[in-house]
Every structure is written in C-alpha cells, then in structure tokens.
SETI-376247 format. One record per residue (C-alpha): x, y, z. Coordinates in nm, 2 decimals, always signed. Example, Ala and Ser with C-alpha at 12.3 -4.5 7.8 and 13.67 -1.06 7.14 Angstrom:
2
ATOM       xx       yy       zz
ATOM    +1.23    -0.45    +0.78
ATOM    +1.37    -0.11    +0.71
//
This chain:
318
ATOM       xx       yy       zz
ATOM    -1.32   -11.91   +24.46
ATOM    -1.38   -12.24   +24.62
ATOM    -1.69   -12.35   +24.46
ATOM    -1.58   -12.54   +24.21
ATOM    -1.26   -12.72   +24.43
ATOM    -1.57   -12.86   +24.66
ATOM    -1.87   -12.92   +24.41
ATOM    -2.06   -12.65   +24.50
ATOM    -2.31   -12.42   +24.26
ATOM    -2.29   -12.17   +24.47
ATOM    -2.17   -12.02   +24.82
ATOM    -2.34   -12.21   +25.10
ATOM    -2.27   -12.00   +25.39
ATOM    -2.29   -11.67   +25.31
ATOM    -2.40   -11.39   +25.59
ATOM    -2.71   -11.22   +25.41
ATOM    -3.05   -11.38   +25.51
ATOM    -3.12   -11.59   +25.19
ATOM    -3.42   -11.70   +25.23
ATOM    -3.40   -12.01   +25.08
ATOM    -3.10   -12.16   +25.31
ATOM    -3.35   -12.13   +25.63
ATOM    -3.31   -12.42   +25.84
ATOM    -3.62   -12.49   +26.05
ATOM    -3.51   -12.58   +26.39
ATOM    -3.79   -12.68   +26.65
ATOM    -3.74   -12.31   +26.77
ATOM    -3.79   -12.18   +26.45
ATOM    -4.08   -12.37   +26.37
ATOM    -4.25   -12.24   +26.69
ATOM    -4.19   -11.91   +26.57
ATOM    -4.31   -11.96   +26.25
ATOM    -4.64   -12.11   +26.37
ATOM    -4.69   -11.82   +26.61
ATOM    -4.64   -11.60   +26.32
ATOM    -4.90   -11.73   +26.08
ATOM    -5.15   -11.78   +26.38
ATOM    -5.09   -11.41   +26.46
ATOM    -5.20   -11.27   +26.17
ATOM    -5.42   -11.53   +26.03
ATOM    -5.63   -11.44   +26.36
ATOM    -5.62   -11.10   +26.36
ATOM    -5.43   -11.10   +26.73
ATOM    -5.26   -10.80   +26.67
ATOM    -4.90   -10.73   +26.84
ATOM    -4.64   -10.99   +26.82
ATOM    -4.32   -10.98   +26.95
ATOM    -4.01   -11.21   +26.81
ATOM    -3.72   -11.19   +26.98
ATOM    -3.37   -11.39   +26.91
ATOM    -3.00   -11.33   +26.96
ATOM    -2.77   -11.15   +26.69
ATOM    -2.75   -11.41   +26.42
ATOM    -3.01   -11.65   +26.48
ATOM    -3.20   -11.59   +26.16
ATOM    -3.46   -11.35   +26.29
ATOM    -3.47   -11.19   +25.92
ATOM    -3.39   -11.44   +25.72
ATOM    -3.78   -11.59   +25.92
ATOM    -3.92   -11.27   +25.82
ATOM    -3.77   -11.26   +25.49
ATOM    -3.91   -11.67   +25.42
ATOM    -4.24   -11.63   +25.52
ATOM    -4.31   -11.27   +25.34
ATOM    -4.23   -11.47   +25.04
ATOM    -4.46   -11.72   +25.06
ATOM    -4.77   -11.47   +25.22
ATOM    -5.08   -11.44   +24.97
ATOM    -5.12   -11.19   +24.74
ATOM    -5.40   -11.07   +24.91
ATOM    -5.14   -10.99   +25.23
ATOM    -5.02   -10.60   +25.22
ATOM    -4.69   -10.60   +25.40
ATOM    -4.53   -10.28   +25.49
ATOM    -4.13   -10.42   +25.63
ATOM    -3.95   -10.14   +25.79
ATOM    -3.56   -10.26   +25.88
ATOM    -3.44    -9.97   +26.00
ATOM    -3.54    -9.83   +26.37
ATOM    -3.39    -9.52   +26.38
ATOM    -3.60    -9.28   +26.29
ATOM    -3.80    -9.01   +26.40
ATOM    -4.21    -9.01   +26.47
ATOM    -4.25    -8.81   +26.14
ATOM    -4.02    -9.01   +25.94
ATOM    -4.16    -9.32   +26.11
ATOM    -4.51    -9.20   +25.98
ATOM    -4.35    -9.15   +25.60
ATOM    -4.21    -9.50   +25.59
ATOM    -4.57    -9.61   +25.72
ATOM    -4.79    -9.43   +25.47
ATOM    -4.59    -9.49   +25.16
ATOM    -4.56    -9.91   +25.24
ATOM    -4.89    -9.86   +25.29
ATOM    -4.99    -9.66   +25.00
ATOM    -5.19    -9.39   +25.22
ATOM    -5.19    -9.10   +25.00
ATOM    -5.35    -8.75   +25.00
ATOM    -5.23    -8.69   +25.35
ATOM    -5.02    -8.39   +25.49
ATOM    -5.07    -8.37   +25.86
ATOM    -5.07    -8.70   +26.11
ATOM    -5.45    -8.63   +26.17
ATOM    -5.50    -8.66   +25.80
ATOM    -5.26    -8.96   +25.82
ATOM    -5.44    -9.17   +26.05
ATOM    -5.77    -9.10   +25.93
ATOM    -5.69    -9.23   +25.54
ATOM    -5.51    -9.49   +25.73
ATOM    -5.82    -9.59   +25.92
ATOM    -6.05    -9.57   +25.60
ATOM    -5.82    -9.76   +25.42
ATOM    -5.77   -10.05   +25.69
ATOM    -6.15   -10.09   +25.72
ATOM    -6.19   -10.09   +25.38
ATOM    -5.96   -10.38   +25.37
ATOM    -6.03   -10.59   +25.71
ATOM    -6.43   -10.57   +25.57
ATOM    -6.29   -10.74   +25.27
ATOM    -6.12   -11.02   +25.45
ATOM    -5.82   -10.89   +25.35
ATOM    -5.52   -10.85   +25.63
ATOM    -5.28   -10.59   +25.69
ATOM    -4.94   -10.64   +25.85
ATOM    -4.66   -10.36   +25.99
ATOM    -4.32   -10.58   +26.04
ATOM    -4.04   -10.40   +26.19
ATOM    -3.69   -10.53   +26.20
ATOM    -3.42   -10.46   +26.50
ATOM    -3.67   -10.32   +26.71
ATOM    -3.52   -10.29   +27.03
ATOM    -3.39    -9.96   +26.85
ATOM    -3.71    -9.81   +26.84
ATOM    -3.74    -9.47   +27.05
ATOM    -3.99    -9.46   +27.32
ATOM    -4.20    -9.19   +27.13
ATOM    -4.22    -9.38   +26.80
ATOM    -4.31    -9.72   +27.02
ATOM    -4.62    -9.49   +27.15
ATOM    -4.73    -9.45   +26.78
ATOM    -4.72    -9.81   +26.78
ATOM    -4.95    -9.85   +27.03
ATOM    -5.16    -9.61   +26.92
ATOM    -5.21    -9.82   +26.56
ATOM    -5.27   -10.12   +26.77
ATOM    -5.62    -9.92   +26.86
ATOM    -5.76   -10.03   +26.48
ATOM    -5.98   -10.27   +26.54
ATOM    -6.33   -10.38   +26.50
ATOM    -6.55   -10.59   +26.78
ATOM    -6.36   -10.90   +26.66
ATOM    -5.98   -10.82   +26.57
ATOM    -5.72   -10.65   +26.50
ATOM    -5.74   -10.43   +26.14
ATOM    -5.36   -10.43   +26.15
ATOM    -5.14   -10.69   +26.27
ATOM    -4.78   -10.56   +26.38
ATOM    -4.49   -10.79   +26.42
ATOM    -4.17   -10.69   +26.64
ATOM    -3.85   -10.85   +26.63
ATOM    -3.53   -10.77   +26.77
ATOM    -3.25   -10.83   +27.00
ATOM    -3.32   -11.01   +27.33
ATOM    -3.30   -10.65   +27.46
ATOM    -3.65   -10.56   +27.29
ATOM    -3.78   -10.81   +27.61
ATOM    -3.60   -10.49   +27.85
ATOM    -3.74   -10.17   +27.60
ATOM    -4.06   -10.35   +27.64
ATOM    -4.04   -10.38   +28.01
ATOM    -4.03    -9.98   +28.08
ATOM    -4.31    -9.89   +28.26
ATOM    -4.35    -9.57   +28.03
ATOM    -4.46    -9.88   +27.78
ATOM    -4.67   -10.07   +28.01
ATOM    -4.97   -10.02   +27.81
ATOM    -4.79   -10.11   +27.48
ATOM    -4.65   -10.45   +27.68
ATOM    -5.00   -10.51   +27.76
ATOM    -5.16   -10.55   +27.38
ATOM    -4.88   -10.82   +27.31
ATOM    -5.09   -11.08   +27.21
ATOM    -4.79   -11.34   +27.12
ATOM    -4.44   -11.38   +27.22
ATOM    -4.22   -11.61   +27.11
ATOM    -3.74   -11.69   +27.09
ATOM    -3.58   -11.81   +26.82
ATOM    -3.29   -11.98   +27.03
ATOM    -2.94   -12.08   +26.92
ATOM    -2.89   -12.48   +26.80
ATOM    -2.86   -12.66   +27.08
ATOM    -2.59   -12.91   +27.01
ATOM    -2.32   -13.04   +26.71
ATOM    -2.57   -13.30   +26.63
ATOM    -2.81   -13.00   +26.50
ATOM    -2.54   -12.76   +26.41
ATOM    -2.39   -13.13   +26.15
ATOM    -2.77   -13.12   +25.99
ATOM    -2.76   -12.71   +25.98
ATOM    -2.43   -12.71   +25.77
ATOM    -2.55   -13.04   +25.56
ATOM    -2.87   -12.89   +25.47
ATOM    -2.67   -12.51   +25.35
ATOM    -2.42   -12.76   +25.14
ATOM    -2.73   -12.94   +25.01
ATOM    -2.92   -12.60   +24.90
ATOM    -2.56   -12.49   +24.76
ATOM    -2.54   -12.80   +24.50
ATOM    -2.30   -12.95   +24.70
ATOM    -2.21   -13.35   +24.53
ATOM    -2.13   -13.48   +24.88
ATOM    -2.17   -13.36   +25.22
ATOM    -1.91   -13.50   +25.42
ATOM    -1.65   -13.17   +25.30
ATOM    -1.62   -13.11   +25.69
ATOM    -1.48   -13.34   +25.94
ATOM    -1.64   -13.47   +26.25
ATOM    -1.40   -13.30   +26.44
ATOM    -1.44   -12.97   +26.26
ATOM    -1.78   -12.94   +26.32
ATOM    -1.79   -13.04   +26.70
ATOM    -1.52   -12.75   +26.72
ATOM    -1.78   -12.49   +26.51
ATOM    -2.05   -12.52   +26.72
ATOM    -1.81   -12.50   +27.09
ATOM    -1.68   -12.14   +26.89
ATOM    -2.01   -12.02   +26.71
ATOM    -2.21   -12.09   +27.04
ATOM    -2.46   -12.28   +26.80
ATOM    -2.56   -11.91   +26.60
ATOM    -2.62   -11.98   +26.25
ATOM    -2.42   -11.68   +26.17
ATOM    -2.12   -11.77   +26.36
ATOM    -2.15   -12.10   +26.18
ATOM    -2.17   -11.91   +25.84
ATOM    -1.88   -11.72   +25.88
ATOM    -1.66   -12.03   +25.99
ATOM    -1.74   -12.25   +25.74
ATOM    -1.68   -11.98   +25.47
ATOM    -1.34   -11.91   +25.56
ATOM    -1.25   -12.24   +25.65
ATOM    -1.36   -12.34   +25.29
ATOM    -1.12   -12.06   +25.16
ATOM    -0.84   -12.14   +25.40
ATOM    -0.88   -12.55   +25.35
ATOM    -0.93   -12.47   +24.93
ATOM    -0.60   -12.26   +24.95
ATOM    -0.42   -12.56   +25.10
ATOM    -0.56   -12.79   +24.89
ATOM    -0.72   -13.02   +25.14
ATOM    -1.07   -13.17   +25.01
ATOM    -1.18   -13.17   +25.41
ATOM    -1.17   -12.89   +25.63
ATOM    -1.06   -13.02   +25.95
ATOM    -1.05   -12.92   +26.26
ATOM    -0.72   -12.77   +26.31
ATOM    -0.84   -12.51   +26.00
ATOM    -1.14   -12.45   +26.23
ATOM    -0.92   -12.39   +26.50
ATOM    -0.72   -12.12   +26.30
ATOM    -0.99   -11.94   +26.18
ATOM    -1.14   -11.91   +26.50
ATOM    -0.87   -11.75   +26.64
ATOM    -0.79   -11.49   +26.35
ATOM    -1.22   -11.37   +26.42
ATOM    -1.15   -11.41   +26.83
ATOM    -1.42   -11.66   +26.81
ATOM    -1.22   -11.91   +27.02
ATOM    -1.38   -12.11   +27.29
ATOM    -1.35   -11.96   +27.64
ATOM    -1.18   -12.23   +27.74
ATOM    -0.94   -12.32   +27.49
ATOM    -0.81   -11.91   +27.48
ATOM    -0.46   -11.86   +27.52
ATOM    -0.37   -12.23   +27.47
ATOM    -0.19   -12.36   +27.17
ATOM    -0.41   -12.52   +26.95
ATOM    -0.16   -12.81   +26.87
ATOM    -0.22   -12.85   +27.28
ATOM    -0.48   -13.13   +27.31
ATOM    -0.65   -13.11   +27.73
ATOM    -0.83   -13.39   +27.86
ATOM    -1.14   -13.29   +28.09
ATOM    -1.11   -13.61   +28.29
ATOM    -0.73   -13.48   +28.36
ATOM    -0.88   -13.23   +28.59
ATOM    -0.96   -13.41   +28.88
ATOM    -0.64   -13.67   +28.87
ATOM    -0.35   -13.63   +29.00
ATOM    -0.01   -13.63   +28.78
ATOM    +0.04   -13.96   +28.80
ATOM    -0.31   -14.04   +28.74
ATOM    -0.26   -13.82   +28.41
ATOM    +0.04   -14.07   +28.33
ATOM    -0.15   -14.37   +28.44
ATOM    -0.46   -14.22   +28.24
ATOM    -0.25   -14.14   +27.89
ATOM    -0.11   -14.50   +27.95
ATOM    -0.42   -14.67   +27.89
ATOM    -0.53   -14.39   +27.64
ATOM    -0.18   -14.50   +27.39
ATOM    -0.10   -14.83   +27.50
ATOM    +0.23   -14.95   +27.60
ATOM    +0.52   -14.89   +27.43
ATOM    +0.89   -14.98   +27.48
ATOM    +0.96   -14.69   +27.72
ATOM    +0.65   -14.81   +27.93
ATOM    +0.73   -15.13   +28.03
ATOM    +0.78   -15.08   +28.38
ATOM    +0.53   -14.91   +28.59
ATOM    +0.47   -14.60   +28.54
ATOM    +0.43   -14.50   +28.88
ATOM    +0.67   -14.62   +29.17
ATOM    +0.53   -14.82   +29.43
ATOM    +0.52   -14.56   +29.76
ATOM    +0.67   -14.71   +30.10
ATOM    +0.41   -14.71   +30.33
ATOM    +0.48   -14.46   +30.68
//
C-alpha cells in the first residue's frame, strides 16, 4: 500500500529471509567466512548459532545461492522429525536411491559420498532450527560425521539454531557429537543506532527507494532501544510504521509513530513501559534533586517571562 507514497519498488522490510536484503554486519561476515572455510576444507561439523531474528536463514539462504554447481546441498528446515523420517529427508536431498533398510541407506550413502569427495566434489547436510533436533536423530548426526577419508571430511554438516543449540550440545549424552565440532561461530544483534541507520538505509536502497531519509533521526534511535538491534524486530517496525505514517499522510515516520507501534506489538523499551509516550524523562534528572530538575530544565529552555526570578529561593542558613 505504501510503496508508491514513499518511492519504493517494492517492500523493504518484509519478515521472510530474502536473500538479497542481507546486510553484512562484522558478525555476519565472521560467520560467513567460517562457513566457506568449513566446507571448502572439508572440516566437517559446524555449528552457527544466533538469536531469533538475526538472519540466521536468510545467511544460509545467501550463500546457498551463490555455492558452485558442483556443491550438492541437502537444506533440512524443519527439526522435528523422527530418525526414520530424518533418514527420508536425507536420502531423497541426497538422491540415495535403491535403499530400504538404514544399512542399505548408509552404505549407498557411503558409495555415493566417496564417489563424489574422489572427484573433488563436496557434499553439505544444512539443518535449520536445530536446537529442536531430538537426542536420537543428533546421534545419527554424529554417526554421518564418521565419512571421511585420511584427509577430510566426505560430508560437511552445518548446524544452526537458537542460542539454545549451545545447551542441546552441552548434554553429556552428546559429548562425543560436541567433540567433532570443528567450527563455532554467533551471529549477534547490531550493536548500536549508528549500525541499525545503515541496516534500514541499505533495505530502502535494495527496495528502490529515491531517498533514504523516510525515517527520522529520532525514529530510528527509538527502533533499535525497542527491536534490541534484531533485524526482525527492525523489520516489523518499520513496516508498520510505514503503514501507520502512509495512513496519516506524513512523508517521515517519526518517532512518536515508532512509539505507537511499539506499544500495539509490546515491543516497548523496559524502561519507557507504563509511561505515556507524550512523557519525555531526562536520564541526568535521576540523580538531581527537584530543584535541580527546575534549575536543569531552566538552562535546557531558556528564560522566559515567568522565569525571571530565581528559580529556587535562597535557603537561610541554621
């Protein structure tokens, strides 16, 4: 609806993991170097982890895209399934075929990962939202980890998930799996406005957008204190504000609209809940006293005709 009111081609922040909005922070950088140094080098298990929302598919999603041809990738996004069901995702990604037991399974699986790894060719198991994964099917895991020839890995597997993959992980039933990570790595929330003004610039840029200045200073110091610097936070702000602020007519979304659209998703600052947000609060007015405050607003506004005696009365000394 509000495409055309701002300039824009398309939608610039919405919530699936289009690949071609990713915004490389340092932290995904790192990620994205571990990744290609993983599986260019045969290492085997690596294990990505990241809060909800800080891009962890739309990574995946990016750099299977740009992967050679010669790259088999079998992508499994959902955890919840069973050993044999695991197997049957595995085998059909995979194309392992004329199989009916697991034994059979693993030994076309074998044959067929030699075949390729002689070949020069790599093979790569990439599961999504693993910290869903049951104990039994993270076993089976380890037990592909075991194809290899003197000098690496015949498949490379890459974990990511939740930052409570780190405690599935640490079970001690899965100490030997723990053990074969070969590469950890975070993708981390931006770490302040100044990178959270050059994540929404860059989504406007991608979306078409004929200037980049649709959201005030103000608005965007007040998206990253609600979105906590999570890139889907900041999606889901900025596309409501862009509705709500298109619906008014105003060609900026400012920060009050922020401030209403936080509240309506609960996604208020701790600080600022339960205060009005026409209530403005001074951090330095914390540690002064009341007629500090005064004395402190004073200089803040200037004088005025009311303030032309002193604002605080002179106390007779004891």
């Amino acid at each position: 609806m509000y495409a055309e009111f701002y300039g824009l081609k398309e939608l610039p922040f919405a919530l699936t993991p289009d690949p071609r909005f990713i915004y490389f922070t340092p932290s995904h950088t790192e990620v994205m170097a571990n990744l290609h140094y993983g599986i260019e080098s045969g290492k085997g298990l690596v294990v990505v982890t990241g809060e909800v929302g800080t891009g962890k598919t739309t990574i995946l999603r990016w750099m299977m895209q740009r992967l050679d041809r010669t790259v088999l990738v079998a992508y499994i996004f959902n955890p919840r399934l069973s050993v044999a069901e695991f197997y049957q995702h595995v085998a059909t990604l995979l194309d392992v075929q004329k199989w009916e037991t697991k034994s059979e399974l693993l030994l076309e699986l074998g044959r067929a990962l030699e075949s390729r790894h002689s070949r020069g060719l790599r093979t790569v198991l990439i599961i999504d939202e693993a910290q869903g994964l049951s104990p039994h099917v993270l076993e089976e895991i380890r037990l592909l980890s075991n194809f290899e020839s003197d000098t690496a890995k015949q498949l490379q597997i890459v974990l990511t998930g939740q930052p409570e993959l780190r405690e599935v992980l640490n079970n001690p039933d899965l100490r030997q799996l723990k053990q074969r990570i070969a590469l950890r790595c975070v993708i981390k929330p931006l770490p302040n406005v100044e990178e959270t003004d050059r994540y929404i610039t860059s989504r406007l840029l991608v979306a078409g957008a004929e200037r980049t200045d649709i959201f005030s200073p103000g608005a965007i110091d007040y998206i990253f204190r609600c979105s906590d610097g999570i890139p889907r936070n900041i999606n889901n702000l900025c596309d409501n504000a862009l509705l709500a602020a298109y619906a008014a007519g105003e060609t900026v979304v400012g920060r009050s609209v922020i401030e209403d659209i936080a509240e309506t998703f609960d996604m208020l600052p701790r600080s600022d809940r339960g205060v009005p947000s026409n209530e403005e609060r001074e951090a330095p007015a914390r540690i002064f006293s009341s007629s500090g405050r005064a004395e402190l607003w004073a200089a803040g506004n200037g004088p005025t005709d009311a303030e032309t005696e002193p604002a605080v009365s002179p106390v007779p000394a004891e």
